[in-house]
C-alpha positions in Angstrom: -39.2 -59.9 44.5 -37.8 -57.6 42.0 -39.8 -54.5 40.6 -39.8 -55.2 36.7 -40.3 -52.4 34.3 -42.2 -54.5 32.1 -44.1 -55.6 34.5 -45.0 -52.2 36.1 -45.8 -51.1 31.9 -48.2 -53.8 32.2 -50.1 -52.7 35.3 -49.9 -49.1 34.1 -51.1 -50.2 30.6 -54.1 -52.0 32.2 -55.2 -49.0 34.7 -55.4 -47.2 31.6 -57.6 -49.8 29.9 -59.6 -50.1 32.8 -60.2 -46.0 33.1 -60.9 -45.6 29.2 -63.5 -48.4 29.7 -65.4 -46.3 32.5 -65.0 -43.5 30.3 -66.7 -45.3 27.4 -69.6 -46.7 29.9 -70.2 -43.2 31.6 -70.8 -41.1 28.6 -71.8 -43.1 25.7 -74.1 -45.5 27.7 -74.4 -42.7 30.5 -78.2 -44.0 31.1 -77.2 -47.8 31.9 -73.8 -46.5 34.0 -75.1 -43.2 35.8 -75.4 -45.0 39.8 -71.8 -45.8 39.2 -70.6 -42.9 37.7 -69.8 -41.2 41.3 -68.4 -44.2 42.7 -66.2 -44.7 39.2 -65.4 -40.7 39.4 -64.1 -40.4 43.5 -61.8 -43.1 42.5 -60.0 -42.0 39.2 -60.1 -38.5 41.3 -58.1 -40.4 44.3 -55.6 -42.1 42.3 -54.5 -38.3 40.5 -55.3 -36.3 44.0 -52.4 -38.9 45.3 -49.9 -38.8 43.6 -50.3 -42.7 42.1 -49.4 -42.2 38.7 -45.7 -41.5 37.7 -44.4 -39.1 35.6 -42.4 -41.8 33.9 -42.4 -43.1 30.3 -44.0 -46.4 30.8 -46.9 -44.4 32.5 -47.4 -42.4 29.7 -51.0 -44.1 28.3 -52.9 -44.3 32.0 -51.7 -39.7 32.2 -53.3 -39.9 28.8 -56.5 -41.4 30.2 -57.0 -39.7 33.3 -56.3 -36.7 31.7 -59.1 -37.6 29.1 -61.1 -38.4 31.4 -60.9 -35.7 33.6 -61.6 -33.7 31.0 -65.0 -34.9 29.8 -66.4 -34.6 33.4 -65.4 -31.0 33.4 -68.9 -31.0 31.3 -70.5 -32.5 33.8 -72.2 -30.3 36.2 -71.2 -31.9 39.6 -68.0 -32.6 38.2 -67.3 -29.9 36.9 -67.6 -27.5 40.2 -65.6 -29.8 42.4 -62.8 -30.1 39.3 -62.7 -26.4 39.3 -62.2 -26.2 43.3 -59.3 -29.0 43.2 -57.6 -28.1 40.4 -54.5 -27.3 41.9 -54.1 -30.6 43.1 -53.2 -31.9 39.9 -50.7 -29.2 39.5 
């Protein structure tokens, strides 16, 4: 089976659908999504902390995302230490 680019946009373009959904759920409905939110967070983490995610073009909305994403839990208390301590894993 031949690797598409179309098809590997598509998969790309839905990871980042699927991570700007949890980070909808987690902090505007935060209350109804909070005994996910760890399980949600250690995952998006994993898929950055290993190199998943290409530097290529058609990857370009899921960096956006997880970069977003990210982001906003750097407000978060427990979030926030552990970003700051594995930081230069995403560099």
């Amino acid at each position: 089976m031949q690797d598409n680019p179309t098809d590997r946009e598509a998969v790309y373009r839905t990871k980042a659908k699927v991570v700007r959904l949890v980070h909808l759920y987690q902090f505007k409905f935060g209350e109804y999504f909070a005994t996910h939110a760890d399980l949600f967070f250690q995952s998006i983490w994993q898929v950055v902390a290993d190199n998943r995610v290409s530097a290529a073009r058609e990857a370009e909305r899921l960096v956006f995302a997880l970069v977003k994403y990210i982001g906003e839990c750097t407000n978060i208390g427990n979030y926030s230490e552990f970003i700051k301590q594995n930081l230069a894993l995403l560099f």
